[in-house]
N, C-alpha and C positions, 0 to 999 in steps of 0.2 A: 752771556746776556740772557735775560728773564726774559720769556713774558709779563703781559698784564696779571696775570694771573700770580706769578713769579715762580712759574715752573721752567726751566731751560725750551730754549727756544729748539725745538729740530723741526725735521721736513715735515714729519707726521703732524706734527701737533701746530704747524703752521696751516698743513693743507686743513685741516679740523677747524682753526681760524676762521678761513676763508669761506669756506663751506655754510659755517655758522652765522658769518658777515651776509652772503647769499640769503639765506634761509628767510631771517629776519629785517632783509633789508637794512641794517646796517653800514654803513660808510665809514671805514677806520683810517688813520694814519698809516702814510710810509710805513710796508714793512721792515724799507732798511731803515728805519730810523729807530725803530724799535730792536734789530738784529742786524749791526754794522757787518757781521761775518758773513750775513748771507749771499754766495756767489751764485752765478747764471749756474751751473749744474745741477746744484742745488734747489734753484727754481724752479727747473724743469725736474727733478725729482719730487718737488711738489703739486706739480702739474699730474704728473703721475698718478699718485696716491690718491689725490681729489678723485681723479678718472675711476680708481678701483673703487673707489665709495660709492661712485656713480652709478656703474654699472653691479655690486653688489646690491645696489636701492631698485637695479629692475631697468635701468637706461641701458641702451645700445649705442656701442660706437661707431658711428655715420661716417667719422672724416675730419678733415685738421681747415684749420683757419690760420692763415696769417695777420699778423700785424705789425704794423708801423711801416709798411711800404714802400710807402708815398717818402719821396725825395724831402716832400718839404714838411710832412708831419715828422719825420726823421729829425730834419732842425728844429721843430719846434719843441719837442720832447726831450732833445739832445738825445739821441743814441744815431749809431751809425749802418745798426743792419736789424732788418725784421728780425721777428720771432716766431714762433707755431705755438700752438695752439688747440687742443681737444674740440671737435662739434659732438654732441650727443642725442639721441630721439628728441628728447624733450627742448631741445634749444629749438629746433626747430617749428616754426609756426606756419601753421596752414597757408595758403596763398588767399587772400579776402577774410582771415579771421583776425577782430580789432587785436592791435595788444594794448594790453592790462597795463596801464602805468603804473600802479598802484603795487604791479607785484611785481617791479624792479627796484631797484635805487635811483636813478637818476640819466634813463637812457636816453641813448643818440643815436641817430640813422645815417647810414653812408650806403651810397651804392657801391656795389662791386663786381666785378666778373668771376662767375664761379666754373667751376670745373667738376665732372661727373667722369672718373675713373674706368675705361673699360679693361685695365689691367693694372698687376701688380706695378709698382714704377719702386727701384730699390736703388739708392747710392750706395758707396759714393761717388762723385767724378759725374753725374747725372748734369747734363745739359741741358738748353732752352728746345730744341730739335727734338731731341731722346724723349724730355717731359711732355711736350707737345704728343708727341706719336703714341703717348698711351691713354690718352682722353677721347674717352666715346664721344664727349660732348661737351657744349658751352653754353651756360645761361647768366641770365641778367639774377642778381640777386641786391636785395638791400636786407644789411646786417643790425641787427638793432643791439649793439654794444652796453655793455654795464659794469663799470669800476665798481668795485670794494671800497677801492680807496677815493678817498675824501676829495669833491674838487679836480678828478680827475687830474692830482697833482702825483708823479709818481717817477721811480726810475725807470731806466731799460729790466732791471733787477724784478723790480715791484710786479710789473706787469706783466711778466714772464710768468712769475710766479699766481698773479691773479689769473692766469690761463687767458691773457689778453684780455682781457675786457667784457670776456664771452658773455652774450646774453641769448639773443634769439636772431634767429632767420632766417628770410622769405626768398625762394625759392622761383624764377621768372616759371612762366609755361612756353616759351620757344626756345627747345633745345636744339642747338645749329650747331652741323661739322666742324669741329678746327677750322679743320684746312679749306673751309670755305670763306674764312673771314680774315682781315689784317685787324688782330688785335691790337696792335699796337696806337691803329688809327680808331678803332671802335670806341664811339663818343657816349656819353650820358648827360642828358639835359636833370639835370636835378631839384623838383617844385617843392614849394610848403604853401599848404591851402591855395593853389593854385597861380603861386608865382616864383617865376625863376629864380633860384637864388647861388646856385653853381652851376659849372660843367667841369665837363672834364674828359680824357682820355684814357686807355689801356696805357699808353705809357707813363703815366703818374704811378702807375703798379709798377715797381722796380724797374722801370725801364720799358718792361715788355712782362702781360702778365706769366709766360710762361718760363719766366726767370723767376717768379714769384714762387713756381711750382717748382722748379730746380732746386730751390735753396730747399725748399720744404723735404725736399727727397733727401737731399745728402744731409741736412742737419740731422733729422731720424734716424737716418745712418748711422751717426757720431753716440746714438743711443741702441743701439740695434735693432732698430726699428726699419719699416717700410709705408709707404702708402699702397693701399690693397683695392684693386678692383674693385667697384662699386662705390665708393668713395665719394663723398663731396668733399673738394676743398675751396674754400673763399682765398682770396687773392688779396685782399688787404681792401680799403677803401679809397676811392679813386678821387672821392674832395673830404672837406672838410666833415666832420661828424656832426648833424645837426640837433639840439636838444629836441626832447617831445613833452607835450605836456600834452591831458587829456584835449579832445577835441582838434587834433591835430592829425594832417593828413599829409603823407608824404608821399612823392610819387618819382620814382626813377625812369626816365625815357629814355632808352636804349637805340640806339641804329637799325640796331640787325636786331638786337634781342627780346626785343617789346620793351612792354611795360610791367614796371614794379610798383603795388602800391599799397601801403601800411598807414591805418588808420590806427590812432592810439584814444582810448577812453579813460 
């Protein structure tokens, strides 16, 4: 199968795609529908390459993200298990600094529970207990996610490949022990211009988010990879992903973690 362009389609010249889709704010079509052969390994070897281009452009790598989590974005999307996903310097947005609608395509906000690595964590065989015991820390985070693809219509394939959806994100300021909290009960009230329009729990994230960080360990794994001390990893998104358009203000209220809150222009 061709590209648009009608050069063969491989990982390289997909991850280049992508990149380029990024750059320009462009939204394309499926890329399985454009490259029926392309498998999840494959995906994630374009997840890869993107990263190389990243960090040869001067980005640092921070840490991994999950997506599709959530029990019920899982139905909604049809796939049956997360995926991972690269964070880099520049995904990353200050805590109180607006974001720029204008320099994504068409993002959306979700709260989450993140994780801040006090050690290496390396599968495979990595458990909910084992992942837990190597987290310095827990903070409140909202992720401001951004497809490639058109309409946010996509495979488990696609999105793998688009590095999940990666766009940018905010970072809570109350970093609290693990093992000081019951994640699984840790709630999120979730506002837009200052009304409620979700909640939600730690256990919308796989269960428990620290099964979120389990899978993340041993799927790495399966690539020879690890999660490395220091680390941020996002945990998937605990509701629904809300559009932003300028003048919009969202805000995550956490239990224990505080407050998240992302103002778009």
């Amino acid at each position: 199968m061709t590209s648009r362009e009608g050069t063969p389609w491989t990982a390289e010249r997909l991850a280049e795609d992508l990149l380029d889709a990024e750059a320009t704010r462009t939204a394309r079509t499926s890329v399985q529908a454009d490259w029926p052969e392309l498998d999840l390994d494959t995906a994630y070897e374009v997840q890869d390459l993107a990263l190389q281009r990243r960090l040869a452009r001067g980005e640092r790598l921070v840490g991994v993200k999950l997506g599709v989590t959530s029990r019920a974005k899982q139905q909604q999307v049809g796939v049956d298990s997360p995926n991972v996903a690269w964070l880099t310097s520049t995904m990353r947005l200050p805590a109180g600094e607006p974001m720029v609608v204008a320099e994504q395509i068409h993002p959306r906000a979700e709260p989450e529970i993140a994780f801040v690595l006090g050690r290496r964590l390396e599968g495979p065989g990595v458990g909910p207990e084992e992942a837990l015991a190597a987290v310095d820390s827990v903070l409140g985070a909202v992720e401001l996610i951004d497809s490639r693809l058109a309409g946010y219509s996509f495979t488990a394939v696609d999105a793998t490949a688009d590095n999940a959806s990666s766009g940018r994100f905010v970072l809570g300021s109350v970093p609290v022990p693990p093992g000081s909290l019951d994640l699984m009960l840790e709630a999120v009230v979730l506002e837009r211009d200052g009304e409620v329009v979700d909640t939600a729990t730690g256990a919308a994230v796989y269960g428990h988010p620290a099964e979120a960080l389990a899978f993340a360990a041993n799927q790495l794994a399966e690539r020879g990879l690890a999660l490395e001390a220091g680390w941020v990893v996002l945990t998937g998104g605990m509701t629904d992903a809300l559009p932003l358009a300028p003048g919009t203000s969202v805000s995550a209220q956490f239990t224990h973690l505080g407050v998240v809150t992302v103002r778009a222009v």
